[in-house]
DORO-182999 format. One line per 2 residues: their letters; for each residue x, y, z of C-alpha. Coordinates in nm, 3 decimals. Layout:
BEGIN
a> X Y Z; ...
***
This chain:
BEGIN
xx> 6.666 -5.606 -1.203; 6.576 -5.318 -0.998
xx> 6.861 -5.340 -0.785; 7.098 -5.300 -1.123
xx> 6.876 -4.978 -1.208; 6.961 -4.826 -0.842
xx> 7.324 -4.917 -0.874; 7.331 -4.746 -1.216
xx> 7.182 -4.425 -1.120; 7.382 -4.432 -0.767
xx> 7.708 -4.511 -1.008; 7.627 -4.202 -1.224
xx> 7.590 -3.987 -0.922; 7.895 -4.132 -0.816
xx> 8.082 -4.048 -1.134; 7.986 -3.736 -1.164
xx> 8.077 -3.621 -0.787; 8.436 -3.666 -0.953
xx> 8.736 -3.845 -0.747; 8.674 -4.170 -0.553
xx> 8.549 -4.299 -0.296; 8.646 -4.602 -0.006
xx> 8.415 -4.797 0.158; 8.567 -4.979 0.464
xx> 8.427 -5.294 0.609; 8.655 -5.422 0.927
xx> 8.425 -5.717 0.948; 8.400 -5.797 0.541
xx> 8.536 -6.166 0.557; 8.777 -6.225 0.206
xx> 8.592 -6.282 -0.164; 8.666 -6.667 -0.169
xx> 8.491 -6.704 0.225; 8.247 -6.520 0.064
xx> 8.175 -6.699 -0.171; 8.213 -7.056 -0.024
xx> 7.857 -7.254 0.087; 7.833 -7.437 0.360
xx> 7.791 -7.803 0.273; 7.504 -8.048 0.340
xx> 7.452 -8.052 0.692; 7.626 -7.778 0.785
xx> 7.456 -7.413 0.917; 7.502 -7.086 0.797
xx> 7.711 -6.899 1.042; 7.496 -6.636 1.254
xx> 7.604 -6.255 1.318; 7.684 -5.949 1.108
xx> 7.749 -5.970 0.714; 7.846 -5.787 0.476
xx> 7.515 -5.653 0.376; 7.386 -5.533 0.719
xx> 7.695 -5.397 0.911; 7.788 -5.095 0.979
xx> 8.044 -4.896 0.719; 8.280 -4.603 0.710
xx> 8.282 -4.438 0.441; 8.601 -4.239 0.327
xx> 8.517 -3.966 0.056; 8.800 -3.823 -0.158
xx> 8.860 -3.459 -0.152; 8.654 -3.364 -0.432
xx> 8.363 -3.585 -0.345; 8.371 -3.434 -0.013
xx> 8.272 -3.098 -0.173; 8.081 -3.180 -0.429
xx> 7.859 -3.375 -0.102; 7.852 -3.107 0.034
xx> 7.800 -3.259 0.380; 7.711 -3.061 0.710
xx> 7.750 -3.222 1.071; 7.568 -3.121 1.406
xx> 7.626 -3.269 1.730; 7.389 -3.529 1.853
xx> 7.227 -3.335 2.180; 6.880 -3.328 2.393
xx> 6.592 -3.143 2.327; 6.203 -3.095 2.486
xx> 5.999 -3.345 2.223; 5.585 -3.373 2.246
xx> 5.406 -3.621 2.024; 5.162 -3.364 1.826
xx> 4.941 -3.415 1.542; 4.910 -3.191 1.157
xx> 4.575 -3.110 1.066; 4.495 -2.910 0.789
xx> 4.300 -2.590 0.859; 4.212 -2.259 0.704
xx> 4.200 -1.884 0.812; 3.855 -1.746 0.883
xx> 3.793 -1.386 1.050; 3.718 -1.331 1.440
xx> 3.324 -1.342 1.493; 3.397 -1.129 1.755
xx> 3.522 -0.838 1.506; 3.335 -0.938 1.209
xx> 2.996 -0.774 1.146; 2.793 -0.638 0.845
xx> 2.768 -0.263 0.870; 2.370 -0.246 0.767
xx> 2.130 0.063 0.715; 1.937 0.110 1.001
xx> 1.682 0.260 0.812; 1.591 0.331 0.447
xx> 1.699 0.602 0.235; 1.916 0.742 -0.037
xx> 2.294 0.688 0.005; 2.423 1.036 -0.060
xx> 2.777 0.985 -0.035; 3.007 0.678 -0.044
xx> 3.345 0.776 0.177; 3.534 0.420 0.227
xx> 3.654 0.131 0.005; 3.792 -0.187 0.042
xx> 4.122 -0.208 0.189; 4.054 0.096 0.426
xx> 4.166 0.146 0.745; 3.898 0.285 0.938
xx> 3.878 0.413 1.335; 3.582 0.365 1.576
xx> 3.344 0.636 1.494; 3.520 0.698 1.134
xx> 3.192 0.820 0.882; 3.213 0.569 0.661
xx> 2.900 0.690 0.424; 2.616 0.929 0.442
xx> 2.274 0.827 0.400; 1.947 1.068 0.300
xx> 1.617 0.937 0.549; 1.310 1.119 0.561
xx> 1.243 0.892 0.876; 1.537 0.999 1.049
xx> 1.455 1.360 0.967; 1.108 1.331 1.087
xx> 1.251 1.192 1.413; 1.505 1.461 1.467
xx> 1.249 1.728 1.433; 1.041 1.506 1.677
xx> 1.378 1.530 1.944; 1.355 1.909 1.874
xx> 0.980 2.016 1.953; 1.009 1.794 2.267
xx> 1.407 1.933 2.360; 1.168 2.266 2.330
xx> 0.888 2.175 2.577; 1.091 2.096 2.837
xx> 1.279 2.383 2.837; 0.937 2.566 2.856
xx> 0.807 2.331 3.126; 1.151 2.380 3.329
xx> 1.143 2.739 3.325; 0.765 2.743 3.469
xx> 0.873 2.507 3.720; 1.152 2.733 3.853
xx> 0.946 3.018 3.816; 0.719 2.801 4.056
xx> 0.997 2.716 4.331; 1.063 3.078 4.297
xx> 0.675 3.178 4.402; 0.647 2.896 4.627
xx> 0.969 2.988 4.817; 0.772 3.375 4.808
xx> 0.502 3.276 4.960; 0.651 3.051 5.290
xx> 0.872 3.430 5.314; 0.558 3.586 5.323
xx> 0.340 3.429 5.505; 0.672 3.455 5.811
xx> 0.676 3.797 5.737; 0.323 3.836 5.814
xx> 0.322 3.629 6.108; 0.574 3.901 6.260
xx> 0.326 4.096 6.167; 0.562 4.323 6.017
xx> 0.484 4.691 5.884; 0.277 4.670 5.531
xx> 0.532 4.903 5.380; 0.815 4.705 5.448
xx> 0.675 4.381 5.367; 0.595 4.528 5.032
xx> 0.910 4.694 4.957; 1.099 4.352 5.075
xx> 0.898 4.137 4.802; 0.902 4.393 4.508
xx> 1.135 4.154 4.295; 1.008 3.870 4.457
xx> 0.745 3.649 4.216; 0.425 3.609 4.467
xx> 0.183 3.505 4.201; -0.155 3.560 4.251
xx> -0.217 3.399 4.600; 0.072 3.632 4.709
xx> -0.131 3.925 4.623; -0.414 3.784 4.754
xx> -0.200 3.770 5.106; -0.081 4.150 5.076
xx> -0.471 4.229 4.974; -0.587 4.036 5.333
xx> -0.263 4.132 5.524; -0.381 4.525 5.431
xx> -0.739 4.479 5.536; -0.615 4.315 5.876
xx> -0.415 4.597 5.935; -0.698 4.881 5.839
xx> -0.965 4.698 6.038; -0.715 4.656 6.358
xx> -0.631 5.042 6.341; -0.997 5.104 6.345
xx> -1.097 4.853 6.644; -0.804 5.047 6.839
xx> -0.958 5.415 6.773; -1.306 5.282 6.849
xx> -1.188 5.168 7.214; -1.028 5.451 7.319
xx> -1.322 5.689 7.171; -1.572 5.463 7.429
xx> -1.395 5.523 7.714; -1.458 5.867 7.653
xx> -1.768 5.804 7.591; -1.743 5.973 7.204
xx> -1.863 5.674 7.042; -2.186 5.374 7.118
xx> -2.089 5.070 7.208; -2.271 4.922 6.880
xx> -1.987 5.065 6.707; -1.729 4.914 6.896
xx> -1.885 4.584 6.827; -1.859 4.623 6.466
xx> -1.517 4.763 6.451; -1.411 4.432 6.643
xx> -1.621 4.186 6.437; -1.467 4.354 6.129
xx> -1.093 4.270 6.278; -1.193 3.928 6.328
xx> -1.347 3.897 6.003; -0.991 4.051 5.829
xx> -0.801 3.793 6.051; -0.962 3.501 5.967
xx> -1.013 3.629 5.579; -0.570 3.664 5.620
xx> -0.562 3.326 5.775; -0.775 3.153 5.506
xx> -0.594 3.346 5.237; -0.274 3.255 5.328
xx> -0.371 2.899 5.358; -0.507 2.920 4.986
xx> -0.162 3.057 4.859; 0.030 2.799 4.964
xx> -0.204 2.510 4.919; -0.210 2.657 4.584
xx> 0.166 2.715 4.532; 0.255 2.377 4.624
xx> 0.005 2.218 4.396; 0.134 2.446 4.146
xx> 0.529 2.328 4.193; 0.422 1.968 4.239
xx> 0.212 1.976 3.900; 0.524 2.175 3.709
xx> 0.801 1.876 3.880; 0.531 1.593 3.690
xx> 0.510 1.840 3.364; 0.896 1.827 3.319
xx> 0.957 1.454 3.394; 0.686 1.370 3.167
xx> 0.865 1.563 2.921; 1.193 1.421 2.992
xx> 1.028 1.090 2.950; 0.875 1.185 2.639
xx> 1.225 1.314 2.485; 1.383 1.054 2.596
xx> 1.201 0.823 2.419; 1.241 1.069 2.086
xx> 1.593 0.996 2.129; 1.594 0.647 2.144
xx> 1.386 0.616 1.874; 1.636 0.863 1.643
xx> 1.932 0.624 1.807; 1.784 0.320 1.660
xx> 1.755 0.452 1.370; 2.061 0.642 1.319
xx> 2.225 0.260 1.436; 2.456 0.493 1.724
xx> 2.403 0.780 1.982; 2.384 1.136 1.852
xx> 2.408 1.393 2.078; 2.185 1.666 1.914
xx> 2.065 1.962 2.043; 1.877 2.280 1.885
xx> 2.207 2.465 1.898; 2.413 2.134 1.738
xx> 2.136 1.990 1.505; 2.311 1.952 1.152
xx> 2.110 2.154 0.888; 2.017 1.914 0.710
xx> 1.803 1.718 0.936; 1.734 1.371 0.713
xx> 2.117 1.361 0.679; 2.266 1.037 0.806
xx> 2.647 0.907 0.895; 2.702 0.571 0.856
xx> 2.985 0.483 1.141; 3.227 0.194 1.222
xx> 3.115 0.038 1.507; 3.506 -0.017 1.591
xx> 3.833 0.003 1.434; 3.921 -0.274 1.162
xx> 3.956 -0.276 0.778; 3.677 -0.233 0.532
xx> 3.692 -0.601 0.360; 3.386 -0.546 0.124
xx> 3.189 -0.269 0.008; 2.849 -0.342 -0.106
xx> 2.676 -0.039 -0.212; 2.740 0.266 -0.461
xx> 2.665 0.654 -0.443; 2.268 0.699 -0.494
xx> 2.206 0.367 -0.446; 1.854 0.333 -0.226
xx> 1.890 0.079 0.045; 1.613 -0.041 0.269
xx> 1.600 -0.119 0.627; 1.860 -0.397 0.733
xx> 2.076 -0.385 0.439; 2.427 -0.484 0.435
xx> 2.655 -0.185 0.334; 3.010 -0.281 0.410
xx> 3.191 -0.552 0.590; 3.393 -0.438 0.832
xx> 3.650 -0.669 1.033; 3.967 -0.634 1.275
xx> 4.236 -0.862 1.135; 4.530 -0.789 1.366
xx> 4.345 -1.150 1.508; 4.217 -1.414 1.319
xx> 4.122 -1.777 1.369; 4.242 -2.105 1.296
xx> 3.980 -2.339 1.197; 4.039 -2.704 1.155
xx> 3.838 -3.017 1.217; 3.970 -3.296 1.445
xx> 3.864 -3.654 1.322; 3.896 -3.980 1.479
xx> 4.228 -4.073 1.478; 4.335 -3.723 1.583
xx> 4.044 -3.775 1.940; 4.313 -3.735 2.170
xx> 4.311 -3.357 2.094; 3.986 -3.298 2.217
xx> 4.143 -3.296 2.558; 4.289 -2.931 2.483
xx> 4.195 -2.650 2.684; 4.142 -2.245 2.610
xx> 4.536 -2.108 2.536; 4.730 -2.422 2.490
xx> 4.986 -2.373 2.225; 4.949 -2.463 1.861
xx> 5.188 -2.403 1.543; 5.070 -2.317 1.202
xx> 5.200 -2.292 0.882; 5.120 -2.166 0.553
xx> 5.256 -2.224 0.187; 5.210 -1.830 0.196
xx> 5.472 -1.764 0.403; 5.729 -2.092 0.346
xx> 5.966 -2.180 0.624; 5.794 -1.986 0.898
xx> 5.606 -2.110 1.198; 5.356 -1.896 1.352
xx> 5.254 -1.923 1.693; 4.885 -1.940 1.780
xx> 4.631 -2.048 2.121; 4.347 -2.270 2.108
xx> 4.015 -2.062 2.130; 3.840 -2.329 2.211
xx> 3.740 -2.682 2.071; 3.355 -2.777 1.997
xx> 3.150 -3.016 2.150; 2.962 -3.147 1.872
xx> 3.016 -3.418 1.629; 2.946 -3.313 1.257
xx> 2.706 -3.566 1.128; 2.809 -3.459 0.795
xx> 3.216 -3.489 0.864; 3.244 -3.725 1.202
xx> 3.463 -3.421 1.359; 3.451 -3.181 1.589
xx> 3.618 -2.850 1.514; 3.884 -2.649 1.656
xx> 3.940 -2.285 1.657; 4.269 -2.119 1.720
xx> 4.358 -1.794 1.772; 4.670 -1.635 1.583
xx> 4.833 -1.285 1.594; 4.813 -1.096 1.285
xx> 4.919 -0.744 1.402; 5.167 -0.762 1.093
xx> 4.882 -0.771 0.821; 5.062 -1.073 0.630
xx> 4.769 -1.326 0.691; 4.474 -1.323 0.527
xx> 4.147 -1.493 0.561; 4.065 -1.838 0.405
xx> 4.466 -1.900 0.348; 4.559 -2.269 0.377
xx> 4.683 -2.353 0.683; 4.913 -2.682 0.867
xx> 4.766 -2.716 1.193; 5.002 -2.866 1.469
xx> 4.858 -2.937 1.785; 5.074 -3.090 2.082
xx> 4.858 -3.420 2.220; 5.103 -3.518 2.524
xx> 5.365 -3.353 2.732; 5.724 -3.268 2.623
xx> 5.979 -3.462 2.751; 6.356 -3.417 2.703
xx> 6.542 -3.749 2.465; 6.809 -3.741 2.242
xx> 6.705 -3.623 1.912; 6.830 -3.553 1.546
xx> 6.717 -3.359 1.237; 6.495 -3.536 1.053
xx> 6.726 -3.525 0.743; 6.999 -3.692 0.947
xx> 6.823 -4.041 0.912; 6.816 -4.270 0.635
xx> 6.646 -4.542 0.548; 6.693 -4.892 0.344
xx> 6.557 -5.222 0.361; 6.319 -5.072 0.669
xx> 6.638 -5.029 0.848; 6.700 -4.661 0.999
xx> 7.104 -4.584 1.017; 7.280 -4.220 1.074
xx> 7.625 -4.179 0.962; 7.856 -4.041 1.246
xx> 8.171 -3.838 1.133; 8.520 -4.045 1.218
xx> 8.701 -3.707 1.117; 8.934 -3.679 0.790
xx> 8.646 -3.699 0.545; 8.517 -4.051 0.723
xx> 8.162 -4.168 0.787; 8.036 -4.454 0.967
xx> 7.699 -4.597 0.919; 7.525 -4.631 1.267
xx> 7.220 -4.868 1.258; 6.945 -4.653 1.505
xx> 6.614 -4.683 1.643; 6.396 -4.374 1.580
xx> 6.165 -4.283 1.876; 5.913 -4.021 1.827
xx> 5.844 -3.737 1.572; 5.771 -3.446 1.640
xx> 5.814 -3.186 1.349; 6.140 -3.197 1.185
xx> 6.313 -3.388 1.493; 6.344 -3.757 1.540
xx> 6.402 -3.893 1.843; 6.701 -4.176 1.862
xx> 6.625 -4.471 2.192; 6.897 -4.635 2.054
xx> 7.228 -4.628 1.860; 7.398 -4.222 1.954
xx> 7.456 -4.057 2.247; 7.502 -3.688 2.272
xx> 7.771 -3.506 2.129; 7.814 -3.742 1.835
xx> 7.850 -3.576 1.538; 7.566 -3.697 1.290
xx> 7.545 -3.560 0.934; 7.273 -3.391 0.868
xx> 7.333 -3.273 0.508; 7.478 -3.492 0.226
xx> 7.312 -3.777 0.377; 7.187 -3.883 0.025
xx> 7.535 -3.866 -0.092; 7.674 -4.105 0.184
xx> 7.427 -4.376 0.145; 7.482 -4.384 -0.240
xx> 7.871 -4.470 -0.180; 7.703 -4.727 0.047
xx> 7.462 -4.875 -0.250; 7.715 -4.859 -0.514
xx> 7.942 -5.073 -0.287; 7.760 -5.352 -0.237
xx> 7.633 -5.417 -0.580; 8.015 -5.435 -0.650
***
């Protein structure tokens, strides 16, 4: 019964193609051979029959068109054995993230929505925090004692450099008036003075001892006097000597405690910047000369360049510490996520970059390229797979996360085999045949063994070689002609 509903459909096809067609069977032994039985006793005669040979059909003119048939030479192509998975779109973890407050405040100004492009650095919002204005004034006052604290401690080099030129020029024992006039604009601090003040007395006391000793050889002055003159020199000498130590014991100390005063403060500042940094959430280079004028003022930045896929908050909103704002993702690469069961384990032998293919109902007929990321090492409990993440080019914009996806993954090596389009074979019966253009509108039915898949390519171990011409439109067509003449 069925086979009288397939021959009535296949006959109404047939009709309607217009014109007629001829179905040729060499072999086809006559109606009344046909239709004899063998006797009682007798075998039934082995080889090919009517029902499983191969054909030609012969189309007429205006079946040909309305079939519409296409042919392609039979030839060899690289074939893999690969498996389909289905799979979805997900972002890049690695340019993902969740722009958060890094502190709390008062959102002041909301510059970005969804569907933005935004640059590294690009202010996406501004946010109103006492606690970042406390800390900025913090950063000031200490920017402020380190300048102080630098300029004593070159004011201190300065004296301490003085002081070594001082105590050489007395050492020369140069003229008072010269020393003096050489270290007018020099900085001497007070143990400089107090080596001028010693230098001066040395020099008054040794003038004296010298008039004393040539008044007692002339016998003008006692010898009581001459002691006193001299124990007055050596007094000045040693009071030089023990002031000059003093200064630059003293200016040393001086520079030494000034170098510990300004890395303290460094330190100090320092740390006042880190602290404004963490809040802020990025580095701001702010100095008394650059600090914005309103000091509790807050930019909210991109981290890096991407698109803004949500936006979370509104103008005056108040946000605490750690809130999301916006989420912020680079799409020009996404991943492929799929999960690979147990019947697909032989892909879990994949390594970083091997090649996958993906489609998407989104964009029909296209096959993009992508690389395996990587594939996990775990077995879900909860699915009995392990998943696999590709990764896929999107510099075009035309993907979008959580799009269905086909997942094709190559599980052996390509090897070269002679292959057809998959609509090129036909099936009936669980028999696999391609018809093979004779030329002038003629077909033959060749019986075939299919090989391996891979796509929309079907490889052929047996039954064509290459440069037969197979059709590979109108296929439909051809085995209709083929039904319809053996019901008859």
């Amino acid at each position: 019964m069925k086979r009288r509903h397939v021959s009535l459909v296949v006959a109404l096809v047939a009709a309607g193609a217009g014109g007629a067609a001829l179905v040729y069977r060499p072999w086809q032994r006559s109606t009344a051979e046909a239709s004899e039985k063998p006797t009682a006793g007798e075998s039934k005669p082995s080889g090919p029959t009517a029902t499983d040979a191969p054909a030609v059909v012969v189309l007429s003119l205006e079946k040909a068109e309305a079939a519409r048939i296409a042919v392609e030479p039979v030839a060899a192509r690289s074939l893999g054995r690969s498996i389909t998975v289905p799979g979805r779109l997900q972002y890049d973890d690695t340019r993902h993230i969740s722009v958060r407050a890094a502190t709390a405040g008062v959102l002041a100004d909301v510059l970005v929505k969804p569907g933005d492009a935004v640059v590294a650095g690009q202010v996406l919002a501004i946010l109103s925090s006492p606690e970042v204005g406390t800390a900025r004034a913090d950063v000031l006052q200490r920017e402020g004692e380190l300048r102080v604290l630098e300029e004593e401690l070159s004011w201190r080099g300065k004296t301490n450099e003085g002081i070594f030129a001082l105590s050489e020029a007395v050492g020369r024992k140069d003229p008072l008036d010269a020393i003096r006039n050489t270290f007018r604009s020099v900085p001497l601090g007070k143990g400089g003075e107090g080596v001028l003040t010693a230098y001066s007395r040395l020099r008054l006391a040794d003038s004296l001892a010298q008039g004393v000793s040539g008044a007692l050889d002339n016998g003008a002055v006692p010898q009581r006097m001459v002691r006193e003159r001299m124990s007055e020199l050596e007094s000045a000498d040693a009071g030089l000597k023990g002031a000059m130590e003093q200064a630059v014991f003293e200016s040393r100390q001086a520079y030494r405690q000034s170098e510990v005063g300004v890395e303290a403060a460094r330190r100090r500042l320092d740390v006042s910047r880190q602290h404004l940094n963490t809040l802020l959430g990025y580095t701001e280079s702010m100095s008394a000369k650059s600090a914005p004028s309103d000091l509790s003022s807050v930019e909210i930045q991109a981290p890096f360049a991407g698109t803004i896929e949500q936006k979370l908050v509104s103008t005056a909103e108040r946000t605490q510490l750690g809130e999301p704002l916006f989420v912020l993702a680079d799409t020009s690469r996404l991943w492929v996520a799929a999960d690979l069961r147990e019947r697909d384990w032989s892909a879990v032998r994949l390594h970083e970059g091997d090649p996958l293919s993906v489609e998407t109902p989104a964009i029909a007929g296209k096959i993009l390229p992508a690389k395996i990321h990587y594939v996990g090492r775990e077995v879900s409990a909860e699915t009995n797979s392990v998943p696999l993440i590709g990764a896929i080019d999107n510099t075009d914009g035309l993907l979008r996360p959580g799009l269905f996806v086909r997942v094709t993954i190559p599980v052996d090596a390509s090897r070269t085999v002679i292959a057809v389009p998959e609509s090129a074979v036909t099936r009936h019966d669980g028999s696999a045949f391609v018809f093979v253009s004779q030329g002038d509108r003629a077909f033959r039915e060749v019986p075939v063994k299919p090989g391996l898949q891979d796509r929309d390519w079907i490889e052929i171990t047996e039954g064509l070689q290459a440069g037969d011409a197979v059709v590979t439109a109108g296929t439909f067509f051809l085995k209709s002609e083929l039904l319809l003449e053996a019901d008859e």
